[in-house]
N, C-alpha and C positions, 0 to 999 in steps of 0.2 A: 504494500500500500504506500502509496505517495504523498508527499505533501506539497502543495501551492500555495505559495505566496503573493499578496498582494501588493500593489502600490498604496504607499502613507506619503501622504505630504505633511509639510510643516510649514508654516507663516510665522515670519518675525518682522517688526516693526524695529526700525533701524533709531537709537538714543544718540551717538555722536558720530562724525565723523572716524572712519578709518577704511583699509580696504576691506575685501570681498572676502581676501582668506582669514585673515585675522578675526573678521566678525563671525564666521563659519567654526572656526578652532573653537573660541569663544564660547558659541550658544552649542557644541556639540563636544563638551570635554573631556566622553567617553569613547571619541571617534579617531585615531588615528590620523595622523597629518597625510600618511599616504590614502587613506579609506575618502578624506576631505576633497586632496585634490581627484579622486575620482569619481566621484560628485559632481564636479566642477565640468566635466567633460562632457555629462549629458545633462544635469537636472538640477539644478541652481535656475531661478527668475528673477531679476531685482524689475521688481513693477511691474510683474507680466511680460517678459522679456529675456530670453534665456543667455545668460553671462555665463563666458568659459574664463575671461580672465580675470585671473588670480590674484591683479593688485588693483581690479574695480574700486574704484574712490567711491566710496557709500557716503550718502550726507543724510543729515538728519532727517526723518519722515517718511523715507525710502523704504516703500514693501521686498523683506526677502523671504522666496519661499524656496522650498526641497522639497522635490516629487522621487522619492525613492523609488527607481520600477527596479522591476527583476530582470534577469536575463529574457524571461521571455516577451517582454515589452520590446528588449533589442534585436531579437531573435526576426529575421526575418529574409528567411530562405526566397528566391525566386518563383521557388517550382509549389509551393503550398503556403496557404493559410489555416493558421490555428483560431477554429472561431467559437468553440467550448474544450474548458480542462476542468476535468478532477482530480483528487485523487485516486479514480479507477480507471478513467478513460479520456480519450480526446478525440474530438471532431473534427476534422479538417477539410478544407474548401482544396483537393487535388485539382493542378493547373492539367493542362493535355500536354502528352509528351514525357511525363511520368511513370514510371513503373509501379507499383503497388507497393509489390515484392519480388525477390529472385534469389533464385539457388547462390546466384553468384557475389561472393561479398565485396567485389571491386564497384559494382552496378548502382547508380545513384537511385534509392528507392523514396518512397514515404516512410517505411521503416527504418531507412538509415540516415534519413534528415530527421526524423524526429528521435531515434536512440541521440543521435549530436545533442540536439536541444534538450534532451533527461540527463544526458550525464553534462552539459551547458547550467544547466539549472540544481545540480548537487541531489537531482532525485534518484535515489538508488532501486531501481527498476530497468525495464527495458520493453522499448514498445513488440507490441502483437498483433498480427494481421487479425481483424473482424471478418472483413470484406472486402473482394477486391474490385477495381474498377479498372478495364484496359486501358493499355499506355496511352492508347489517345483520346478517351474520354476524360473530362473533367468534372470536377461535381462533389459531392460532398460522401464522406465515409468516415467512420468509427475505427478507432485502433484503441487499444484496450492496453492498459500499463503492467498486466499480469495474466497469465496461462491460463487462469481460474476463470476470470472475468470472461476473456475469449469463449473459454467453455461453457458457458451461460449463455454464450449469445448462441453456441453451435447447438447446444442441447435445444434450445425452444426457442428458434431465428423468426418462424409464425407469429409467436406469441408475443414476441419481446418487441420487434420491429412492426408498426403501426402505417406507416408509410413511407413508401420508398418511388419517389418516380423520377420522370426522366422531360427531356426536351429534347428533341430532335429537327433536322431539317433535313426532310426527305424530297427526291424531286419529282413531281408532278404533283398530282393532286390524288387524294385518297378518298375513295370511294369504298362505302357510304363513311360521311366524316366519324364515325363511331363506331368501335367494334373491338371484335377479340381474334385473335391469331394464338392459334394451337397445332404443335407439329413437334415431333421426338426428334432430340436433334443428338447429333451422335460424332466424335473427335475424329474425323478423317485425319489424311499426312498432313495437308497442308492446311486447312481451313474445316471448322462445323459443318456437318451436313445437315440437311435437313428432311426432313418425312412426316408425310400427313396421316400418314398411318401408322401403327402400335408395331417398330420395327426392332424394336429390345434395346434404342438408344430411351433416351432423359424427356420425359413430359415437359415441354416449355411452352407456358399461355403468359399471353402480354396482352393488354388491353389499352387502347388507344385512343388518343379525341383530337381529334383536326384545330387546334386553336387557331389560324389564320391560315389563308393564301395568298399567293400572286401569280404573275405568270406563267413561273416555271414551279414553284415551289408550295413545299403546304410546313407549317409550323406545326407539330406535333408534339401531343404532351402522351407519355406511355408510360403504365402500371406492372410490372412485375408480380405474377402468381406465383412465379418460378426464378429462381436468379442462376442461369446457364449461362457458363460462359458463351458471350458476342451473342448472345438471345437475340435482343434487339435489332441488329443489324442484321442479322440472318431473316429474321419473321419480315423487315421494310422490304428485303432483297423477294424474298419468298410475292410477294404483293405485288411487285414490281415499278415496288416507288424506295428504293434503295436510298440509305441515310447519303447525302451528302459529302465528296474529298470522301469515302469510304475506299481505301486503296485495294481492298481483299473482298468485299463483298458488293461495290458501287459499282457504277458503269465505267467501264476501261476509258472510253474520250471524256471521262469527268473533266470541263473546263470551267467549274463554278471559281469564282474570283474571293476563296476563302480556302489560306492555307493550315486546313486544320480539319481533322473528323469535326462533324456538327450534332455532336450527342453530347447532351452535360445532364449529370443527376444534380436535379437543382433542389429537390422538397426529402428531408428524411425524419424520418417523426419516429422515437421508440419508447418504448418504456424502461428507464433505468434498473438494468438487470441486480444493481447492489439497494440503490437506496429505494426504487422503486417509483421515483419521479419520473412525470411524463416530459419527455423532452421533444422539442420541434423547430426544425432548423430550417432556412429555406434562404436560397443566392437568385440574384435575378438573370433572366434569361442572359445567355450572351452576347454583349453588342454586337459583335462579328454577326451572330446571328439575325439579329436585328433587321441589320442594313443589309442582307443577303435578301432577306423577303421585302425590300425593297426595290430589287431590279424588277 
């Protein structure tokens, strides 16, 4: 189990003249002179105004505050957003282009940017895949700070997770705007296969709703009964309005003018497997996507 720390500020209302370090030493006599000036480098304000140097001439009446944040206030990878922590688990907003996880320990994952940020942040754990999402989708997902926790969410994934869906931009238009796609899908060599019929691969139903058109394109929001891997993309492809830049299951002359899969898990709602709180997370569509259903 974990612990997380918050940010404390402190306000001091400035009595005489002197500088910025000297009145820091001063009002913090239990702090180290090296702990001060590293203070100084992110989170000192004189007046609402962040001062890094150290012989700032303070005059009398002059607000000074300190916003202690933690590592994870500085902490900020390219490839992910950390948008809930506990001390059991974290939720992160995965960029596309990212891996989950991987056999391989050189591979830049979610897991091995957030192990940096546990042992960054002095918490003695180590993160654990919940769920995954392929390298080129982005969207939000659960990693869990201990083996137990994960197996909480593996033992009763139905019951714990409340909602989980998706956004997509498929191209043409889907007909009728609302429906369910069900087909056994099964690990070929290279790519998911798919079958409408009971062929001894994996039941995957996904359920879908047309949220916008244009000329080429339909804006699609999609519910998961089942979470198979490349589900989604396989069922658009199955329909034959394939997601969008989909290099392995889209159309070979894909020339859409967005360099990116257009699948983001944007809505994730579950019920906290330790404390029992209902949790509900949600990212707004992606602007790329956006302005794509604008041509």
């Amino acid at each position: 189990m974990c612990s997380v720390k918050t940010m404390k500020k402190q306000e001091y209302t400035v009595s005489k003249p002197q500088n910025l370090l000297e009145f820091l030493l001063e009002k913090m006599p239990d702090t180290s002179r090296t702990s001060v000036k590293e203070l100084l480098a992110y989170n000192v304000f004189v007046d609402g105004r962040r001062t890094t140097q150290y012989n700032f001439p303070l005059q009398q009446g002059m607000n000074v505050s300190i916003e202690k944040t933690t590592q994870r206030d500085r902490f900020r990878p390219r490839d992910l957003d950390i948008v809930y922590e506990d001390q059991y688990l974290l939720v992160v907003n995965k960029h596309e282009g990212l891996l989950s996880n991987s056999k391989h320990p050189n591979d830049k994952t979610v897991i091995t940017i957030l192990n940096q940020y546990l042992e960054a942040t002095r918490q003695r754990c180590h993160a654990h895949i919940v769920h995954r999402l392929d390298r080129d989708t982005s969207g939000l997902m659960v990693v869990s700070k201990s083996k137990e926790v994960s197996q909480k969410f593996e033992e009763d994934w139905k019951g714990i997770v409340t909602d989980r869906r998706y956004v997509a931009v498929a191209w043409g238009t889907l007909e009728p705007a609302e429906g369910t796609i069900k087909s056994w899908l099964t690990d070929g060599e290279y790519c998911v296969l798919s079958s409408p019929t009971d062929n001894g691969g994996k039941l995957a139903v996904t359920h879908y709703k047309v949220v916008r058109t244009s000329r080429r394109y339909s804006l699609v929001e999609l519910t998961l009964d089942t979470g198979r891997r490349n589900q989604i993309r396989v069922h658009l492809r199955e329909e034959q309005h394939p997601v969008v830049h989909d290099p392995m299951y889209g159309y070979k002359d894909d020339v859409s003018p967005i360099n990116r899969l257009a699948l983001h898990a944007f809505r994730l709602g579950f019920t906290h497997p330790v404390t029992r709180k209902k949790l509900k997370f949600e990212t707004p569509y992606p602007v790329a996507f956006l302005k794509l259903m604008e041509i």
